[in-house]
C-alpha positions, 0 to 999 in steps of 0.5 A: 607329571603323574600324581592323584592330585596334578596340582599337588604334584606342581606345587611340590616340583616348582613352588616349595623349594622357595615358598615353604616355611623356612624360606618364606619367600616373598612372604608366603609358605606354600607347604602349610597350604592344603592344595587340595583345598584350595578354597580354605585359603581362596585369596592366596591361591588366586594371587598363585593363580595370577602368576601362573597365568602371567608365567612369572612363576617360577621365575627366570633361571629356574625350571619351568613347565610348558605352557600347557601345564600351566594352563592346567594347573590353573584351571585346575585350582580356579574350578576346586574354589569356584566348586569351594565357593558355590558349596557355600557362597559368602557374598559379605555383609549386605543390605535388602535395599541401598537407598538413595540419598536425597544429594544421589537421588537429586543427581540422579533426577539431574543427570537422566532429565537435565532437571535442576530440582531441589528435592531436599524440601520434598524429601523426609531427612536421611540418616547418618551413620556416626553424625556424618556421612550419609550414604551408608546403605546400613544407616539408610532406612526405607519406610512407608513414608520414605516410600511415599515421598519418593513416589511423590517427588517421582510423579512430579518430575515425570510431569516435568520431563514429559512437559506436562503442566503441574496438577495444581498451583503450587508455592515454593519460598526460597530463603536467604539464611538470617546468619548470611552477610549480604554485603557483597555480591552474593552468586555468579548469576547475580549482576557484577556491582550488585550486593545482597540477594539470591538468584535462583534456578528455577524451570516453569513447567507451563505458561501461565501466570506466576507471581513474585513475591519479595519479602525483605529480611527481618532481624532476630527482633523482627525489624526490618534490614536496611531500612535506614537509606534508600536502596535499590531492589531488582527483580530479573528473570533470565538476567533481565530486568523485570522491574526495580524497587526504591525501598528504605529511607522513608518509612514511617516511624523509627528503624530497628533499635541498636541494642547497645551494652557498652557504656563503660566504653571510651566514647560510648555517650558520642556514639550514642548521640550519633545514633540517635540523630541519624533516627536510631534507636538505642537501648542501652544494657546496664549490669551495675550501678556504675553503669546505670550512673554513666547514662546521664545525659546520654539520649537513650530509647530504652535502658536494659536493667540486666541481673546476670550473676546474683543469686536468687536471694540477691538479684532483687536488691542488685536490680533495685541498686541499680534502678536508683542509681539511674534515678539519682542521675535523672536517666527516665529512659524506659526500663526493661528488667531482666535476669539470667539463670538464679537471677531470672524468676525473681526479676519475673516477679518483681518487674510484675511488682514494678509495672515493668516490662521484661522478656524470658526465654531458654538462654536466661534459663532452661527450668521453670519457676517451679524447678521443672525442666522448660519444654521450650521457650513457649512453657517458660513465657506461659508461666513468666506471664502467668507469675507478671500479671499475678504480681501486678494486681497485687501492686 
């Protein structure tokens, strides 16, 4: 085969008469392909390549080179799209710096030093691209502070791998989420029988002294959980018990109120009897006169006067109605008045007026008394407080 171009003269001998543009074979037509430029056209010439080197092509039945042509053709059209490629190289899209996710990292920490160790609470947050996924190295930024982060969490795990002791005592907390239901067994390591708690993976660097301290879990309203009984509180280290606790069903005073708002409910009076001889407290939540009147003779703690859908000129009356009709039934629980939007800043006021407690925050209303945008739910008890006490001393 004699040609200026051995390439071109192969493509015209073995590949046009199929791959050309009337006959498209197998999708690809050869003949508006510059030969002599195979690097404009890289991916298409090296799948050519591919089948060069196979001897698939031409196929079976049609004339066909030597192995040694072939083999030069090949070579041939590899070295012109290296030479393509390294005159001007195009690696992609790339980033300086892929930097590991806290998960990758922590994995990472694992798998080289059979290490457990939680890095998420020593490590500043990592971004996400669109509100998902976290390991794009586009999203990942590095700063001085991820910097130093990592350099910290570094130093403390060579200490750990080396076996040396920590440079200083140190704390940790492990927490059980407040949305978490601890009415079952809640983890394998945990004993079979057992319900509620957490078990935690934990390596102590050193021998020494550590100290537990177990805080039992509170509720939104800062009670106690499960004080109503007795129940058993184990504390185990490696599965054995260390020691075991008798906790709940004597303390002092009352447990955690039961907030109840469904007086309009078939059998809502024997309910609440029944929660108030077993030493529950009940406060009871009344949105109207209606309701305010079937709480007598019923044995509540607190009554929760709620204004919720009044406008603003109205919620003072609304309140009022049903502050009467509960004094018409002789209901003389203690009362907590409370709006909610319109509603909310005119209750303030008049619960200050009334000498009665009652309570704000970013779900009753997101402005201040003044129309302006609450900060957060400490600017909107500053100016409750501030108007409460205003309209007491003009009682």
């Amino acid at each position: 085969m004699t040609s200026a171009n051995p390439s071109k003269a192969f493509v015209d001998t073995y590949c046009i008469t199929c791959h050309n543009q009337r006959l498209r074979t197998g999708g690809l037509a050869l003949d508006r392909l510059d030969v002599a430029n195979p690097g404009a056209n890289a991916e298409v010439w090296e799948n050519v390549i591919a089948k060069l080197r196979a001897g698939s092509m031409p196929p079976a039945g049609r004339p066909r080179p030597d192995a040694a042509t072939y083999r030069a053709v090949a070579s041939a059209l590899e070295n012109d799209i290296d030479r393509a490629w390294a005159a001007s190289p195009n690696p992609g899209r790339i980033n300086a710096v892929h930097r590991l996710n806290r998960a990758e990292y922590q994995n990472a920490i694992r798998d080289l030093f059979a290490l457990d160790i939680d890095v998420k609470s020593l490590l500043p947050g990592d971004e996400t691209a669109d509100g998902s996924f976290d390991n794009f190295a586009t999203s990942l930024s590095i700063s001085t502070v991820h910097l130093e982060r990592y350099m910290s969490v570094a130093r403390q795990v060579t200490r750990l791998a080396t076996g040396l002791p920590p440079a200083r005592p140190t704390i940790e907390t492990f927490e059980i989420p407040l949305h978490v239901m601890q009415d079952d067994r809640q983890s394998e390591d945990l004993p079979l029988g057992s319900r509620g708690g957490i078990a935690v993976r934990r390596d102590f660097p050193a021998s020494g002294e550590y100290l537990f301290t177990v805080r039992l879990q509170r509720q939104y309203q800062d009670y106690l959980k499960g004080m109503g009984w007795a129940q058993q509180l184990d504390v185990r280290l490696d599965g054995k018990l260390l020691k075991r606790f008798s906790v709940g069903g004597k303390a002092v005073g009352r447990p955690a109120a039961a907030s109840y708002a469904g007086d309009g409910e078939p059998g809502f009076a024997g309910l609440a009897a029944l929660l108030s001889g077993a030493g529950i407290g009940v406060e009871a939540g009344v949105w109207s006169p209606a309701d305010a009147g079937r709480l007598a003779g019923v044995p509540v703690d607190r009554v929760l006067v709620e204004v919720l859908d009044a406008p603003a000129a109205g919620a003072v009356a609304a309140a009022d109605r049903i502050l009467a009709r509960l004094d018409e039934r002789g209901v003389t629980a203690p009362r907590l008045l409370h709006g909610e939007q319109q509603a909310c800043w005119p209750l303030i006021g008049h619960a200050g007026r009334l000498g009665l407690p009652t309570r704000i925050g970013l779900e009753d209303t997101l402005v201040t008394d003044d129309g302006r945008a609450a900060a957060d739910n400490a600017a909107l008890v500053r100016r409750a407080l501030r108007l409460w006490e205003a309209q007491r001393e003009r009682r």
